[in-house]
N, C-alpha and C positions, 0 to 999 in steps of 0.2 A: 253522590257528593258526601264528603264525608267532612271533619271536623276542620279539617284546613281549608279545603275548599267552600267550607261555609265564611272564610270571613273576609269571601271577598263581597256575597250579600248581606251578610251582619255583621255586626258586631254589639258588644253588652250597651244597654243603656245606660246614661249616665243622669246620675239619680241624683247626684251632688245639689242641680237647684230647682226641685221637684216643688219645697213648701214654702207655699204663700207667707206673704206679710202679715197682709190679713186675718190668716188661722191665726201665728202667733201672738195676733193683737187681740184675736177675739180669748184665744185663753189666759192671756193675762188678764185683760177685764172678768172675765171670772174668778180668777184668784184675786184680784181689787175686792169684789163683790164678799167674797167667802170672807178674807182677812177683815173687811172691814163688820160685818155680821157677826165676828166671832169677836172680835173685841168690844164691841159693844153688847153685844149679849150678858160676855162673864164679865162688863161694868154693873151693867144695870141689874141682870137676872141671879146673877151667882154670886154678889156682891165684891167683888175682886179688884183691889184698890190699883188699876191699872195705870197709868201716864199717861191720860185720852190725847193730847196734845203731840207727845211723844210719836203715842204709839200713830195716828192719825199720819205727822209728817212720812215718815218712813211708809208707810200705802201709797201716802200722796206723790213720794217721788217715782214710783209705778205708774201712775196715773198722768204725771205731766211725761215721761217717755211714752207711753201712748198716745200721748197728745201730739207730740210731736214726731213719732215715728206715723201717726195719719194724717197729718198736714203737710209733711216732706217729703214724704214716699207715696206712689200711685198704691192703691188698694192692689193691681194688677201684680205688682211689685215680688219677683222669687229673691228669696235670700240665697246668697251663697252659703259655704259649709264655715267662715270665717264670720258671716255676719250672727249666724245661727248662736252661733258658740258663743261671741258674744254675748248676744239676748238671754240665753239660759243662762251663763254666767250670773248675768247681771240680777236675773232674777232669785238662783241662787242665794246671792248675797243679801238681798236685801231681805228676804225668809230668814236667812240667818242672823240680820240685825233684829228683826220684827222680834225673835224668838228670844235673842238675849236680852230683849227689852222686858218681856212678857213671859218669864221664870224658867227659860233653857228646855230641857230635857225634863224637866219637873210638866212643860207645857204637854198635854195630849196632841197637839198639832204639829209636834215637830215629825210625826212622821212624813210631811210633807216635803220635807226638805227631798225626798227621793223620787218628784216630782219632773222636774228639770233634767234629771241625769238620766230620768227612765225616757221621756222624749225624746234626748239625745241619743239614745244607743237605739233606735228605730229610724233615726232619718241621718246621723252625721258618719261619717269613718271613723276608723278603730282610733286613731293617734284623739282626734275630740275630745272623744269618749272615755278613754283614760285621763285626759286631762281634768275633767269636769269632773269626773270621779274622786281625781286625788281632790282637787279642790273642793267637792263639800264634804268628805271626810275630812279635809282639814279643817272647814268653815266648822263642822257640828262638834270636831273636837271641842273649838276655842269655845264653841257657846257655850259648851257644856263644863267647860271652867270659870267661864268669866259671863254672869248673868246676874240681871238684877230677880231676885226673888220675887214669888206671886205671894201677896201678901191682902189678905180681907179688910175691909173699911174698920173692921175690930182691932185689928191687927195680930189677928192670926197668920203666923207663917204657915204655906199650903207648898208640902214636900214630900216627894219619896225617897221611902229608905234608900239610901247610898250605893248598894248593893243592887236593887231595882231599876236606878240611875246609870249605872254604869251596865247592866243587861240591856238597856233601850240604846244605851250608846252602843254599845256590839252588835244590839240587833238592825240598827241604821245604816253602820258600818258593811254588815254583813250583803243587808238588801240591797245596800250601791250596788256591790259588787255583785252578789246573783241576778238581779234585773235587770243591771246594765248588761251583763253576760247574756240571759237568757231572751232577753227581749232583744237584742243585737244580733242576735244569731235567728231568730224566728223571723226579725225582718230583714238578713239580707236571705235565707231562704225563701219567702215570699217573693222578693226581689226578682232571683235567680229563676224560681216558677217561672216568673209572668215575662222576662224577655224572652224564656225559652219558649214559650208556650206562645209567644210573638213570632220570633223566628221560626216557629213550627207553620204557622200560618203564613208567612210570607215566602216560605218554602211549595208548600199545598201551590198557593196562587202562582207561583214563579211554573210550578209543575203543567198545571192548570194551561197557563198563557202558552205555554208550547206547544202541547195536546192540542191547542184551538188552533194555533198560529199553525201547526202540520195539519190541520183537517182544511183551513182555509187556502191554505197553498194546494192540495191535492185536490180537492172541490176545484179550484182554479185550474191546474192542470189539466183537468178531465173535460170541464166544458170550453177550454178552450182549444181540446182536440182537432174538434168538427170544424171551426174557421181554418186553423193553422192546416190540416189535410187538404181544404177549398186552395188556400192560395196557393199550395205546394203545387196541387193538381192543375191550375189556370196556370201559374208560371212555368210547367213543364212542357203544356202544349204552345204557352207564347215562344219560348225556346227554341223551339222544333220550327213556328212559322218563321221567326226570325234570324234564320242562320245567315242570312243571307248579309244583316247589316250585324257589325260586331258589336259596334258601340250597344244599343239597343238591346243585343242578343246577350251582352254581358251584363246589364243592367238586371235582365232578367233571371240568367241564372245569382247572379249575386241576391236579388230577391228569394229567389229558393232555399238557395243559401241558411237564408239567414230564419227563414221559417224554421224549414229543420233545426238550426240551433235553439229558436225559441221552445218549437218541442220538445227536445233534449234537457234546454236546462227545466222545465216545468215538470218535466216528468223526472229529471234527481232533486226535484227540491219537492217533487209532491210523494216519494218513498215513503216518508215517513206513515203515510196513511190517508183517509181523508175524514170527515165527516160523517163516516156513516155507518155503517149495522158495526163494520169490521173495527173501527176505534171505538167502541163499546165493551165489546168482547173479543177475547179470542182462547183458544186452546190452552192449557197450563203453561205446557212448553215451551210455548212461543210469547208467552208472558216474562216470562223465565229465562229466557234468549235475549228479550227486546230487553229486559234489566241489566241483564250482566254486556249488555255488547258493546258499551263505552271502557272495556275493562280486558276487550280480545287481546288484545296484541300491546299486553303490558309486562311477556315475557313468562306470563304464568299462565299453566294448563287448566282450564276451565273444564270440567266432567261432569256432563249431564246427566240424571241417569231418572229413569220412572219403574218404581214400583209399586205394581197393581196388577191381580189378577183378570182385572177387567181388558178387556179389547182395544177400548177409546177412552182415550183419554180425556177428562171434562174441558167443558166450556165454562170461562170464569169471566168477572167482571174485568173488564181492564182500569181499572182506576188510574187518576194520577198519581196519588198519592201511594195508592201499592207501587206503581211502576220507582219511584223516587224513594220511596223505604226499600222495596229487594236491591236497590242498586248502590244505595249505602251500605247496606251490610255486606253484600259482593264487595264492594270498592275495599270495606275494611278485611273481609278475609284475605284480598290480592295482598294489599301492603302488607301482611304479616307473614304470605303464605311461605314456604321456601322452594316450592317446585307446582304444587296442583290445589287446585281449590276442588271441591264436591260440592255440586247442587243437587238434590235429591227432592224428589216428588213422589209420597203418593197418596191415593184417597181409597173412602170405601163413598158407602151411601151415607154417614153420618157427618165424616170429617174431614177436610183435606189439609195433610201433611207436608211440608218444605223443611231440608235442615241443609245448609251451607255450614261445611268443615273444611278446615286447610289442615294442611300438614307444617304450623308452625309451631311456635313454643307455647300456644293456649292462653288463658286470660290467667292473668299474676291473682293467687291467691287472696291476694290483697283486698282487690279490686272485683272481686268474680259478684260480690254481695250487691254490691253500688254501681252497675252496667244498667245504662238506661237512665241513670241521674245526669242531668246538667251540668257544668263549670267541675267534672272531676279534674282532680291534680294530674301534672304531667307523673308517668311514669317511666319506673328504668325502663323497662322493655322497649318504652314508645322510641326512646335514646338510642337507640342500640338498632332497631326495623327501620324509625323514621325522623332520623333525629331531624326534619324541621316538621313535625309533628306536634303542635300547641297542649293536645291533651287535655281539651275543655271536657269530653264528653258530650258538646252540645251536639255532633251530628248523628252516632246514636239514641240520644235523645228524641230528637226530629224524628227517624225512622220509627223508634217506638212508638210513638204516638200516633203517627199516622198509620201501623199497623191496626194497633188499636181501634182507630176508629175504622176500619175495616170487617172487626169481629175477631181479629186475630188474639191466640195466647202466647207471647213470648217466651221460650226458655233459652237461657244463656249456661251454657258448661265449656268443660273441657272430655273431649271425646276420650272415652274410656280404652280406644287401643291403642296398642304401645306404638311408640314412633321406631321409623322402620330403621334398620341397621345400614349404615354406611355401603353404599350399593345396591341396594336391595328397592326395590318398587317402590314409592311412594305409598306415606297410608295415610287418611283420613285420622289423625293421630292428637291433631293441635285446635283450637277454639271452636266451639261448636254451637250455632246457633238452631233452634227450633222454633218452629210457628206453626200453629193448629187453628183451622178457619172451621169454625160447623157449618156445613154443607148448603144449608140456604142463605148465609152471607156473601159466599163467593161465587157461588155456580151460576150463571147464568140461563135464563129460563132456556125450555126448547127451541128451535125457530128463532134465536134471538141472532142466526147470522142470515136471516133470509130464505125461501126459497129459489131453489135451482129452476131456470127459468128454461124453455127448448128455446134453441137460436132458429128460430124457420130460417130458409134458404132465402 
């Protein structure tokens, strides 16, 4: 399964109304709490001939939208990305009246003004987020022209140089714009992590439900052998006694009938495996076969091949998760190959080796760095191999990871030999994937498919 075929069991989460009413209620009450501490402090403590009145109403109208944003709304209550925006807005604003009340950019608090805009670029979308930006650069502009001065009960005016003034105003300006950037970017990667790292898991489990659901159908098939033989064998000799009446006689072989078909179908539906020593483990090769065979008769040449001086080839773990990572990366060398894919095994006693190559155009320059990341952008190539091809990146991703948890080491290239000339043989030429397992992650203990048992007579 690879990026397309993942999104018919995924798709990205939608984050839009992830945060609580609540949260937002509870930090505004702390910025109630802070604004109103700090203005009474530099009343009383630093002697600073403030407008307590003034300054008070302008808190107070944060305080009665608290009040009525938790008496109107459930505590349970998700904002939308429209309601969000709002409330920052609003809160915004009213920082930037506080501020022009309580000496501008002269104030040490106005760096808070970059409060609101940096929440926003962590939870709302890009278009918001610009919005909010432009608007408290333009809110911290105006304070920063039109503010009443911080002035001592003496009446000392309390001011910095001009020059100073206008550095804290570029440096506010500056911080919207890096924070918002930088903390928007940290949390939609976050983001992008944690559905991937989802869909890697409901991948595992989807893999998982199969593996059980073929072991419980084969399990079934096998112990319902011995009834389905019984009845086969009772309606053969009622047949024989019966010829004599047809109705009867045909009753009976249609009995027969329909056993043998029951056999039949339990024995192709229990193929896949059953329950026991042998869906645990098996052979590399046949590990290697079971992944790439949803992938036969896709038009392109599959080429097995094992190299190893040794005799036998190992016994490895069967996982699901390996089986559903080799069968992504297979599915991805198909679509791009242009004639034969390579699958290639080998081991020693320390490590076992896998490298799947096709003979396509190889992984775009571009892109060769960032294989394995999440939500990459569609590329030309993808246009051109597969153009309805999404270009998330998210199903190599999936693979990755679940190699990983395997013991596996990935390496992603471009095979270093030349692609073949016009007629000429295919060559192992175009994207080249690598995976190295250290030898006690994947091998399989001795004995781990059973002893061979004598069938007495």
């Amino acid at each position: 399964m690879d990026e397309q075929s993942d999104r018919g069991i995924w798709s990205p989460l939608d984050h839009n109304d992830w945060i609580r009413l609540r949260t937002l209620i509870f930090l505004r009450w702390g910025a109630v709490i802070g604004q109103t501490a700090a203005v009474l402090a530099a009343w009383s403590l630093y002697d600073v001939a403030l407008d307590l009145t003034l300054c008070l109403t302008v808190i107070g109208v944060s305080v009665l939208a608290n009040l009525a944003a938790r008496f109107v709304f459930p505590e349970s209550r998700r904002v939308t990305q429209v309601e969000m925006t709002a409330m920052l807005l609003f809160d915004t604003t009213q920082l930037a009246l506080l501020l022009s009340i309580t000496g501008g950019l002269n104030n040490p608090f106005a760096l808070f003004i970059l409060v609101p805009v940096t929440i926003a670029a962590t939870a709302l979308e890009r278009r918001a987020i610009l919005f909010l930006g432009v608007c408290t650069i333009a809110l911290i502009s105006l304070v920063s022209g039109f503010h009443l001065p911080l002035v001592t009960h003496g009446g000392e005016v309390i001011a910095v140089p001009p020059l100073v003034e206008l550095g804290y105003w570029l440096a506010i300006v500056i911080g919207v714009i890096f924070l918002g950037t930088y903390a928007h970017g940290i949390a939609t990667e976050i983001r992008s992590m944690a559905d991937a790292l989802q869909a890697t898991q409901m991948a595992l489990s989807r893999e998982q439900k199969l593996t059980d659901l073929g072991g419980v159908v084969a399990a079934a098939a096998h112990e319902l052998g011995t009834p389905l033989a019984t009845i086969k064998l009772v309606s053969s000799e009622l047949a024989d006694e019966l010829e004599g009446d047809e109705d009867l006689h045909a009753d009976v072989l249609l009995i027969r009938d329909q056993a043998d078909r029951c056999r039949d179908i339990l024995r192709s539906m229990g193929r896949a495996g059953k329950d026991d020593l042998h869906m645990r483990s098996a052979p590399l090769l046949a590990v290697l076969r079971e992944a790439a065979e949803p992938h036969m008769d896709r038009g392109k040449l599959l080429h097995f091949d094992l190299v190893s001086g040794a005799e036998r080839q190992p016994l490895v773990h069967r996982y699901p998760e390996l089986i559903h990572a080799l069968r992504n990366l297979i599915q991805n060398a198909v679509d791009f190959a242009r004639s034969t894919v390579w699958i290639e095994a080998e081991w020693t006693a320390h490590e076992i080796i896998v490298r799947i190559t096709d003979d396509g155009p190889g992984y775009a320059p571009g892109v060769l760095g960032r294989i394995g990341d999440p939500y990459l952008h569609r590329r030309a190539a993808d246009r051109v191999h597969r153009p309805e091809y999404e270009g998330m990146g998210l199903g190599l991703f999936i693979a990755k990871t679940l190699l990983q948890r395997t013991g596996a080491h990935l390496r992603f290239a471009n095979s270093p030999v030349p692609a073949a000339e016009p007629g000429a043989p295919p060559r192992p030429s175009g994207a080249m994937v690598e995976l190295i397992w250290p030898a006690d992650r994947l091998l399989a203990p001795e004995g781990a498919l059973g002893e061979n048992r004598l069938i007495m007579p």
